[in-house]
VEXBA-108282 format. One line per field, with one value per residue: residue number from 1; chain; z, y negated, x of N, C-alpha, C in turn. Coordinates in Angstrom, 2 decimals, padded with zeros to 5 digits, always signed. Layout:
BEGIN
nr (NUM / ...) $
kette (A / ...) $
npz (Z / ...) $
npy (Y / ...) $
npx (X / ...) $
capz (Z / ...) $
capy (Y / ...) $
capx (X / ...) $
cpz (Z / ...) $
cpy (Y / ...) $
cpx (X / ...) $
//
This chain:
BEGIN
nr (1 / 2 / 3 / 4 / 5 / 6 / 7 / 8 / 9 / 10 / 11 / 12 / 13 / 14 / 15 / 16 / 17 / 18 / 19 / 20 / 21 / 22 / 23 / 24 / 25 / 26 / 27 / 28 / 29 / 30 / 31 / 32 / 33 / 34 / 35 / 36 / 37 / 38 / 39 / 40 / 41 / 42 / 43 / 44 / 45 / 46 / 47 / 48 / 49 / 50 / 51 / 52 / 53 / 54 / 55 / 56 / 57 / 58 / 59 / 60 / 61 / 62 / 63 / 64 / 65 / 66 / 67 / 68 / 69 / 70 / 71 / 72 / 73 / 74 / 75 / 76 / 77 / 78 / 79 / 80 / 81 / 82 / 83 / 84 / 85 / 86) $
kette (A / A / A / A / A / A / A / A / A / A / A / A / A / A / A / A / A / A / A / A / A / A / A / A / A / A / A / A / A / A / A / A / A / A / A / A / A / A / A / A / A / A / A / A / A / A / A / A / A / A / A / A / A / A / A / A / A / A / A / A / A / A / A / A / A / A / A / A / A / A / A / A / A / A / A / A / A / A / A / A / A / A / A / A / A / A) $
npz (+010.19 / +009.73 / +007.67 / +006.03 / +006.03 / +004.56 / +001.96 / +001.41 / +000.95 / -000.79 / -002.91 / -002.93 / -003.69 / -006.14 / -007.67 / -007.34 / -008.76 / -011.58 / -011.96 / -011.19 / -012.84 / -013.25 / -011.44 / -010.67 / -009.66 / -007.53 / -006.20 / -006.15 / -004.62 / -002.13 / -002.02 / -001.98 / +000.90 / +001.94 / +002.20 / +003.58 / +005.57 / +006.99 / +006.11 / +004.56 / +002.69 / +000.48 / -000.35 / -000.60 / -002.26 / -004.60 / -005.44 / -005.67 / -008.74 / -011.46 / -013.14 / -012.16 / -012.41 / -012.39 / -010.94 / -009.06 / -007.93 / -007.10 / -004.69 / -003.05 / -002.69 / -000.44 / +001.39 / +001.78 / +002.38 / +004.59 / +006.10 / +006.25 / +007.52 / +009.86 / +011.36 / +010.82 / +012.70 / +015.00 / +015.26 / +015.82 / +017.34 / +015.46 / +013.07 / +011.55 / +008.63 / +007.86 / +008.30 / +006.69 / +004.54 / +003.24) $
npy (-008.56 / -008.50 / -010.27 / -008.46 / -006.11 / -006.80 / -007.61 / -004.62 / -003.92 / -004.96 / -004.32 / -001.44 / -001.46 / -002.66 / -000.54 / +001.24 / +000.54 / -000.78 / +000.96 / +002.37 / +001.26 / -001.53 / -002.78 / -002.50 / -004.33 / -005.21 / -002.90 / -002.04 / -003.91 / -003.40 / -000.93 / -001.24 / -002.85 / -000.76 / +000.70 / -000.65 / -000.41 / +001.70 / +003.76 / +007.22 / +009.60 / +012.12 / +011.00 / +008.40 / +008.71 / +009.57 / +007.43 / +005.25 / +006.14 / +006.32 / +007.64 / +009.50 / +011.36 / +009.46 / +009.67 / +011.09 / +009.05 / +007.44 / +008.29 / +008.61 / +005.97 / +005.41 / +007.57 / +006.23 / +002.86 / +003.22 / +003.95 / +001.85 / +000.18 / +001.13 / +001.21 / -001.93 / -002.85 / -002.10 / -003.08 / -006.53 / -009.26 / -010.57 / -008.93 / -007.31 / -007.13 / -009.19 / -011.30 / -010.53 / -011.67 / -010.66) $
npx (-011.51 / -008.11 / -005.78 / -003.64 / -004.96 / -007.85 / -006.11 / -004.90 / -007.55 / -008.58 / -006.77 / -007.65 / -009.73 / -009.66 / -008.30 / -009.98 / -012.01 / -010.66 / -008.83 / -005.35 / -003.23 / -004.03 / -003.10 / -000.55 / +001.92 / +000.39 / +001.25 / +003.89 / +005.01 / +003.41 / +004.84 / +007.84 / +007.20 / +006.48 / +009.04 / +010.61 / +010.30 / +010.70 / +008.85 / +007.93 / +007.78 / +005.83 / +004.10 / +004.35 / +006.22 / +005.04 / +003.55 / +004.85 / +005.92 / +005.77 / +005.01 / +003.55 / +000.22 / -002.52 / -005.08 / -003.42 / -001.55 / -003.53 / -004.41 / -002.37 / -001.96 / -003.89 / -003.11 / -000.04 / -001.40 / -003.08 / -000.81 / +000.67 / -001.19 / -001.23 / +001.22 / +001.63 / -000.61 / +000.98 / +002.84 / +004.39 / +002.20 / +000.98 / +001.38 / +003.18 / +003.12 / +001.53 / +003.40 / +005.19 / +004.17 / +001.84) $
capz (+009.28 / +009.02 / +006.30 / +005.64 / +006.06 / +003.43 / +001.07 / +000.85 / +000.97 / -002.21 / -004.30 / -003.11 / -004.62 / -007.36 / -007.55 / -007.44 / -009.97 / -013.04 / -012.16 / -010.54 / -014.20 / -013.47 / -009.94 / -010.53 / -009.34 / -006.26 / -006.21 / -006.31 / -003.46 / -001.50 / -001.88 / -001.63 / +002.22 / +002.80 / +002.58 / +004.32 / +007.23 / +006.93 / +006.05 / +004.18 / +002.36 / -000.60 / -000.84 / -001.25 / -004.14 / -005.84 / -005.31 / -006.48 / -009.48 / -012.54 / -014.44 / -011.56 / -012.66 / -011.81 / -009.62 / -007.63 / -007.37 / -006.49 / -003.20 / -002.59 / -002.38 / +000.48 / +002.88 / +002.32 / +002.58 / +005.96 / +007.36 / +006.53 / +008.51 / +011.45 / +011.43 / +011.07 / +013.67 / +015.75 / +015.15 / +016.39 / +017.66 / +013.98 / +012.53 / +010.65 / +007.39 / +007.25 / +008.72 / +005.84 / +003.61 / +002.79) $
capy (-007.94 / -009.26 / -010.66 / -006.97 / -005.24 / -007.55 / -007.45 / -003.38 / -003.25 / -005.29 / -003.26 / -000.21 / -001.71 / -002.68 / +000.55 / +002.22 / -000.17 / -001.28 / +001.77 / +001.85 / +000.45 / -002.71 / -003.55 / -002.34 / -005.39 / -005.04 / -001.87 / -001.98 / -004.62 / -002.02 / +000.56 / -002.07 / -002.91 / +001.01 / +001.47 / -002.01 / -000.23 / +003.03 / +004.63 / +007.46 / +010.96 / +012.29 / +010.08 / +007.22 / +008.43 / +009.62 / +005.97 / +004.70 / +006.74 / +005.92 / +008.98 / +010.48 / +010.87 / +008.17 / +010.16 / +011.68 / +007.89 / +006.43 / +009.27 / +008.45 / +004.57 / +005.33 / +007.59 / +005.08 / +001.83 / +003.47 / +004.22 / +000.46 / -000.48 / +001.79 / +000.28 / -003.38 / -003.16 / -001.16 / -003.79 / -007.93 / -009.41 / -011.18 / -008.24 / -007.47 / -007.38 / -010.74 / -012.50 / -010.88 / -012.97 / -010.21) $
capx (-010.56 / -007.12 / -005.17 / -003.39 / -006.63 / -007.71 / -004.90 / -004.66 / -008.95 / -008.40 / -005.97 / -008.07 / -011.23 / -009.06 / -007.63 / -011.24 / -012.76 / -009.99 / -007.42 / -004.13 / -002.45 / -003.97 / -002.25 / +000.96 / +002.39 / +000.88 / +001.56 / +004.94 / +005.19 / +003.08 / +006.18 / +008.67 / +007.02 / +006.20 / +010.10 / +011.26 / +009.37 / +010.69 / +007.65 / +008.86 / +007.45 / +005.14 / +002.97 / +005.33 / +007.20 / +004.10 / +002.95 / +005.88 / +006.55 / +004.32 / +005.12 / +002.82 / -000.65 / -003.38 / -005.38 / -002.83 / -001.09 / -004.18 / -004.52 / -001.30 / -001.71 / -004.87 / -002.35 / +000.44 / -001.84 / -003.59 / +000.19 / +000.92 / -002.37 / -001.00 / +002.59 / +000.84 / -000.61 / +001.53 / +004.06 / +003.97 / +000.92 / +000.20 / +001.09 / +004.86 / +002.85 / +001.11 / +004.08 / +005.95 / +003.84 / +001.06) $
cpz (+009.10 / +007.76 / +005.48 / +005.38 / +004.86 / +001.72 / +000.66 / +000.50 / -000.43 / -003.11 / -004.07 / -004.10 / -005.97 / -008.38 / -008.50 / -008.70 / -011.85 / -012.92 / -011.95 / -011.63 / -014.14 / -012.26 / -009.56 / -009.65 / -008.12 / -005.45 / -005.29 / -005.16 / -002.27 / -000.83 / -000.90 / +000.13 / +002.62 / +003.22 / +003.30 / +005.39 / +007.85 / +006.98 / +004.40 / +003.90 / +000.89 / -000.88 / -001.59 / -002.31 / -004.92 / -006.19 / -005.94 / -007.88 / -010.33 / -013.65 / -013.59 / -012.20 / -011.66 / -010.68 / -008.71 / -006.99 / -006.62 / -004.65 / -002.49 / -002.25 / -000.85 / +001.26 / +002.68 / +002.70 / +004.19 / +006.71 / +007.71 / +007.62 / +009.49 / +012.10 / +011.97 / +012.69 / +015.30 / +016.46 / +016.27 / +016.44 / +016.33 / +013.01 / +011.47 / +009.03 / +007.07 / +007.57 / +007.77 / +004.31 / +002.59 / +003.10) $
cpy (-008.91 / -008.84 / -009.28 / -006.02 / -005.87 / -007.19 / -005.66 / -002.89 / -003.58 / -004.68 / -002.17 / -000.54 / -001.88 / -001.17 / +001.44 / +001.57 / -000.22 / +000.21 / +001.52 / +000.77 / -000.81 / -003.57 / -003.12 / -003.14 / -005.13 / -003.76 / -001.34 / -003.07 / -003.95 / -000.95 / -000.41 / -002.12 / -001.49 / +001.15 / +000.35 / -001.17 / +001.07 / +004.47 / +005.93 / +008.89 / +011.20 / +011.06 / +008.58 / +007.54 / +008.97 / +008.90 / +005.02 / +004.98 / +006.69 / +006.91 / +010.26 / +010.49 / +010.03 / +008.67 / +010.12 / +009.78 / +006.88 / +006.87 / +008.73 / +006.82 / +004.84 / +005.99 / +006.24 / +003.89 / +002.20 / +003.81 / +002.90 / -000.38 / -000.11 / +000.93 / -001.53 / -003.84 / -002.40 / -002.48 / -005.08 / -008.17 / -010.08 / -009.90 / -008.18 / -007.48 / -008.82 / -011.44 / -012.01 / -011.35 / -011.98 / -010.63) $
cpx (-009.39 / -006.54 / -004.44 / -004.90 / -007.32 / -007.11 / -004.78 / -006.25 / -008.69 / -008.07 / -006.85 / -009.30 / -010.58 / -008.82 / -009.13 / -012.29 / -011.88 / -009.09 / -006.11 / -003.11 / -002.72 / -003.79 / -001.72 / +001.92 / +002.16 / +001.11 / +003.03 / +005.84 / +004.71 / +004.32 / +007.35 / +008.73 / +006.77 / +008.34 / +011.19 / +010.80 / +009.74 / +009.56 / +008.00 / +007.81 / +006.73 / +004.69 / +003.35 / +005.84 / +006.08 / +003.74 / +003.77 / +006.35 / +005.31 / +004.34 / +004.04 / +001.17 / -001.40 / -004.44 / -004.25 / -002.16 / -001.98 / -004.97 / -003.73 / -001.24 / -002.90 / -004.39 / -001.26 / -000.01 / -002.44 / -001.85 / +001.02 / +000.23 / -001.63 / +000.20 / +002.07 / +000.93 / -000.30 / +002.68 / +003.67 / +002.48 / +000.18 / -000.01 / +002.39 / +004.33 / +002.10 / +002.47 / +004.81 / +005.34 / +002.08 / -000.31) $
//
């Protein structure tokens, strides 16, 4: 498992344990790299948007976090998300 793989298993467990309210933060760095990447649709602005409810935002973080994985490692051989510091 790399360091991305890692890093988004985390917030999901997070996610699935305390509730999206309590990893906002990385939440919001999440979006930030979904739209550095041009990764781009529902799911993102429901993910982004905290007036969405907590279910639907926390659906919405498990397609965008799997289209980050895809990208990842779609991308450079390290991987365009660890080398940008994830």
């Amino acid at each position: 498992m790399g360091t991305i793989d890692r890093y988004l298993y985390r917030i999901a467990d997070d996610i699935d344990r305390e509730g999206i309210a309590a990893v906002e933060a990385d939440v919001a760095s999440v979006v930030r790299r979904a739209r550095d990447v041009q990764i781009a649709g529902v799911a993102l602005d429901v993910l982004a948007d905290r007036a969405e409810p907590a279910i639907a935002r926390a659906r919405a973080f498990g397609i965008v976090a799997t289209r980050l994985y895809l990208h990842d490692r779609a991308g450079t051989p390290h991987g365009s998300l660890a080398a940008a510091g994830f």
